[in-house]
C-alpha positions in Angstrom: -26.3 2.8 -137.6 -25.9 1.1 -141.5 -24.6 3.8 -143.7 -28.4 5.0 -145.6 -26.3 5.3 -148.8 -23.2 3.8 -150.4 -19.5 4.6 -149.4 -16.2 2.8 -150.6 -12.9 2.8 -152.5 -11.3 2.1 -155.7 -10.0 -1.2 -154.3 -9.9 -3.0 -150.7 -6.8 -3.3 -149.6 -3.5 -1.5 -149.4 -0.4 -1.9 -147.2 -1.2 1.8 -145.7 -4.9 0.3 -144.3 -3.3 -2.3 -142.1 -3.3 -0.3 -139.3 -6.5 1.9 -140.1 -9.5 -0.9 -141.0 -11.0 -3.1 -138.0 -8.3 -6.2 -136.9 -8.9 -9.6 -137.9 -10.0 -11.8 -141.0 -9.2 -11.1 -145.0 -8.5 -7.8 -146.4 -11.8 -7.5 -147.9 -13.5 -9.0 -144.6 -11.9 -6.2 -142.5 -12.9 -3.4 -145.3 -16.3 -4.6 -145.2 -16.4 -3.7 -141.7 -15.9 0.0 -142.7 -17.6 0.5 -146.2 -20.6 -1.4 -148.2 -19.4 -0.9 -151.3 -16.1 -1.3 -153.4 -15.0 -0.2 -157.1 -14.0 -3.4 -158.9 -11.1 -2.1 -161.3 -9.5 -5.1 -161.1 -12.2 -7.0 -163.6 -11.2 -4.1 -166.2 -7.8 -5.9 -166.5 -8.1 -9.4 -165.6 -11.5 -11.7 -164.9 -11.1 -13.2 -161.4 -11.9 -17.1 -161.1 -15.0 -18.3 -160.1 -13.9 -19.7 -157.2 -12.2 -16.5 -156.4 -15.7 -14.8 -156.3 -17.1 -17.4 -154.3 -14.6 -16.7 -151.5 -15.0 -12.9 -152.2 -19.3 -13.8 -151.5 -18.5 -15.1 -148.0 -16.6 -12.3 -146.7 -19.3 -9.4 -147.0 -22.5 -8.9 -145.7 -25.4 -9.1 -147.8 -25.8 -5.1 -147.8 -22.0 -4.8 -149.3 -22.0 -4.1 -152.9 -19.7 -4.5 -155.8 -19.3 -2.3 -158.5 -17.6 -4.1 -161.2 -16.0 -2.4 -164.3 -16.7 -4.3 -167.4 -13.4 -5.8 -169.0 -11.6 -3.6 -171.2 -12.0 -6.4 -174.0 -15.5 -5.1 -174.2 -15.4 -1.7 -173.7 -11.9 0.1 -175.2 -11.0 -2.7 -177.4 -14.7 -4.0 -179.4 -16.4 -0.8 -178.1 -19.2 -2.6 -176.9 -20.0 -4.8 -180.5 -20.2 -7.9 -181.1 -19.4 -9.1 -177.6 -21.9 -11.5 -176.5 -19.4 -14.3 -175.5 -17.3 -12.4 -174.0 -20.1 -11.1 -171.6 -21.5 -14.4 -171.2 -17.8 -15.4 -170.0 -17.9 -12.6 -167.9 -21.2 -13.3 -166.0 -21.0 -16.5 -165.5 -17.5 -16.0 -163.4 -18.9 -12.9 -161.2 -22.3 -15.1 -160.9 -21.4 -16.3 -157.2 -21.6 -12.9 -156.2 -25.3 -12.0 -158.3 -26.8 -10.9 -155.0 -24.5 -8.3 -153.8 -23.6 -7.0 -157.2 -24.7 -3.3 -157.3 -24.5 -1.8 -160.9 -21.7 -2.6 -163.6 -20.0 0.2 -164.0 -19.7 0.7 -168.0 -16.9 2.9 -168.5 -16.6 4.4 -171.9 -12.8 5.1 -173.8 -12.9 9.0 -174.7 -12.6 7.2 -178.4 -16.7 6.4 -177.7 -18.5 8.8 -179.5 -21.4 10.3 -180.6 -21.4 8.2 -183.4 -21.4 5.0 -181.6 -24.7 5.7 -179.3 -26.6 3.4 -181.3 -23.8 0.2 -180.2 -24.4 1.6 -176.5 -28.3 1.2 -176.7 -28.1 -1.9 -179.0 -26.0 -3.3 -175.6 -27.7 -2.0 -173.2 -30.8 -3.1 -174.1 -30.0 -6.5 -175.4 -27.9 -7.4 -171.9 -29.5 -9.4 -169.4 -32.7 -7.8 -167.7 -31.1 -8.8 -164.1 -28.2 -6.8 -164.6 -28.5 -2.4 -163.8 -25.6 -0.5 -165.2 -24.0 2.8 -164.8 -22.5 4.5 -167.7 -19.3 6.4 -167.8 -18.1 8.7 -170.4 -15.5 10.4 -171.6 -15.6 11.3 -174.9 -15.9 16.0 -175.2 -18.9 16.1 -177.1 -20.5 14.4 -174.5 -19.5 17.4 -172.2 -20.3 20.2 -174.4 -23.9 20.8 -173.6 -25.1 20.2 -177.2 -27.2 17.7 -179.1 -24.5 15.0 -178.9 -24.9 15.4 -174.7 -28.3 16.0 -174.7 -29.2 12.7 -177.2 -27.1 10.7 -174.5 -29.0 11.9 -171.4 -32.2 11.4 -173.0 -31.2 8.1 -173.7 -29.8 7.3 -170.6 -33.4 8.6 -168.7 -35.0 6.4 -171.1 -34.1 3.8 -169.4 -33.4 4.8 -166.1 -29.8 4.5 -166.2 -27.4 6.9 -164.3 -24.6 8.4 -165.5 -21.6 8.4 -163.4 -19.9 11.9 -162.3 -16.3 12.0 -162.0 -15.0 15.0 -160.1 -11.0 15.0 -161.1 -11.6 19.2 -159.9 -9.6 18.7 -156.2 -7.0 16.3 -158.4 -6.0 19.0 -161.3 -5.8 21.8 -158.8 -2.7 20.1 -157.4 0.8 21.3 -157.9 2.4 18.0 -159.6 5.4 17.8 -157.5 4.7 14.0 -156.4 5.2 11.0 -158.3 1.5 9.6 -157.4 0.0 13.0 -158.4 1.8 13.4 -161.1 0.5 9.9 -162.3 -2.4 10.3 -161.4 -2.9 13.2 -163.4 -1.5 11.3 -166.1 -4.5 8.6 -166.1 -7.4 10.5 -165.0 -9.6 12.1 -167.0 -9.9 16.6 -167.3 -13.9 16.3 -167.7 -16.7 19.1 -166.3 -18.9 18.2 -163.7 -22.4 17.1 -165.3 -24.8 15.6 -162.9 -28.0 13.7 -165.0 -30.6 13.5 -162.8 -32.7 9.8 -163.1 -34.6 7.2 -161.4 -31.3 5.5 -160.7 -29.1 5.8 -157.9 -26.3 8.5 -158.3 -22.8 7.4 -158.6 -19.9 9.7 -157.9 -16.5 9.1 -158.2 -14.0 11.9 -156.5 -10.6 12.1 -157.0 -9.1 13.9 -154.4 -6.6 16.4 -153.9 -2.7 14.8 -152.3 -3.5 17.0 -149.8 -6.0 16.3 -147.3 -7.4 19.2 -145.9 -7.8 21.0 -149.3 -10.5 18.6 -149.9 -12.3 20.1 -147.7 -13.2 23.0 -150.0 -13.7 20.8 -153.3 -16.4 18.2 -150.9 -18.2 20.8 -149.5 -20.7 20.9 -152.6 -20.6 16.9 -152.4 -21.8 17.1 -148.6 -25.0 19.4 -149.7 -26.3 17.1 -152.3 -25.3 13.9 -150.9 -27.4 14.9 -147.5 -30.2 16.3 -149.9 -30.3 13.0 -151.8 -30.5 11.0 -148.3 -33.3 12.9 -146.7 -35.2 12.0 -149.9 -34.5 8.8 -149.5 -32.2 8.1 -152.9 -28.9 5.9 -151.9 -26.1 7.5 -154.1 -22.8 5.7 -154.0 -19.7 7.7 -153.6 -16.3 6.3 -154.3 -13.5 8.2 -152.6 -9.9 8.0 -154.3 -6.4 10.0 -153.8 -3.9 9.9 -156.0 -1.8 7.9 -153.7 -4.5 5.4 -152.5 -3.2 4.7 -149.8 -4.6 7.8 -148.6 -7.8 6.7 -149.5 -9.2 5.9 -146.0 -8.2 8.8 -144.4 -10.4 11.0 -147.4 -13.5 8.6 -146.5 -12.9 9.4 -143.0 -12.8 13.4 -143.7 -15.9 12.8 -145.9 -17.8 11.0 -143.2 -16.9 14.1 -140.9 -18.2 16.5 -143.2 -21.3 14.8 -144.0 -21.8 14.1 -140.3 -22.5 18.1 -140.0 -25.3 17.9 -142.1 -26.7 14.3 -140.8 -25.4 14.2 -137.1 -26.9 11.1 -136.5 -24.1 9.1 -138.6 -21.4 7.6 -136.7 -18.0 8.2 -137.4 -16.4 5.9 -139.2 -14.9 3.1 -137.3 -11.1 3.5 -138.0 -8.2 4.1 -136.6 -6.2 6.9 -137.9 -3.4 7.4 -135.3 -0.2 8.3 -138.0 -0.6 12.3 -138.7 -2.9 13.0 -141.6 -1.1 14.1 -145.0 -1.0 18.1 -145.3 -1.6 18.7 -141.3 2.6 19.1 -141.3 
């Protein structure tokens, strides 16, 4: 059966998944095969060519979505003002790919502030209507539980926006005796757990613990609301990341397990994990 909700990764491809994804075609062909969806970090650095997303367009299905991160030239580096152009730029690249673009993922510096709400909403709502975002902070006050938090979620409700949840919980717990955690660690953002409930569709990002089977503890609240939110018929999209990436497949294939007690009638999905799992030895 189609996945009822979104699954994916942080990117679609990685020497480690040549063994584990379905055989034959493009990297992002043979992911596609596995998950309908995909984290587009990559725009955050560097705008791919419009010929580029044109390729990208004929190797999904028209159920696969992209989540695109905004370039950084908008978000950390104008913080969101006086960026029209550069937006313009932007869309008209990724504009090949309109139909299959799920929500741009607007991901916030921890320099955004309370203070610049008003250059969020004066962006959001001046953007064009075709577009649905999904706004990531990272700034503390917007974590605190106090006006600052509560004047972003009531504008974010306002206009039916989510606000994405990223659980670093199963990453921080690790011992850093790894160069990949250790990075990781380094990059990721310490923030609580705050879910916003809205008319949009959720969108979690976890970043999981190096070792596999200790995920198991930090999903298990994941599974429970992710099968709630199915049987009610929302389509959350959950993005599954290790701090080796590599790894990546094997924690969407743990997930999938998981979830599969609480919604048997999901298959499996359909990879091949035949090298022995990190943390079984």
């Amino acid at each position: 059966m189609a996945l009822p909700y979104y699954l994916g990764c942080p990117q679609w491809q990685d020497p480690n998944w040549n063994n584990q994804l379905p055989p034959g075609g493009t990297p992002l062909a043979r992911y596609a095969r596995v998950f309908n969806t995909v984290e587009g970090n990559t725009t955050f650095y560097a705008s791919p060519s419009r010929d580029q997303c044109l390729q990208w367009r004929q190797q999904v299905p028209d159920s696969f979505r992209f989540l695109f991160k905004l370039p950084r030239a908008i978000t950390h580096e104008r913080f969101l003002t006086g960026v029209g152009d550069e937006l313009d730029t932007f869309l008209s690249l990724i504009e090949p790919l309109n139909d299959v673009l799920g929500p741009m993922l607007l991901q916030l510096p921890a320099g955004f502030g309370p203070q610049r709400l008003d250059q969020l909403w004066h962006f959001l709502d001046t953007a064009p209507e075709f577009l649905h975002w999904t706004v990531e902070v990272r700034h503390p006050a917007f974590f605190a539980k106090g006006e600052e938090e509560r004047t972003l979620n009531q504008g974010l409700r306002a206009r039916k926006l989510a606000r994405v949840v990223l659980d670093s919980r199963a990453l921080f717990s690790a011992t850093p005796d790894c160069e990949s955690t250790i990075d990781a660690q380094r990059k990721k953002p310490r923030v609580p757990v705050h879910i916003l409930p809205s008319d949009a569709a959720p969108v979690i990002r976890y970043i999981g613990h190096p070792d596999l089977e200790t995920n198991r503890t930090f999903l298990a609240p994941w599974v429970d609301r992710v099968a709630a939110w199915i049987e009610a018929g929302i389509q959350p999209y959950v993005f599954m990341h290790m701090p080796d990436n590599g790894h990546a497949v094997e924690l969407a294939a743990l997930w999938t397990e998981l979830l599969r007690e609480k919604i048997p009638e999901l298959e499996a999905l359909p990879v091949e994990l035949t090298t022995p799992q990190i943390g079984l030895f």
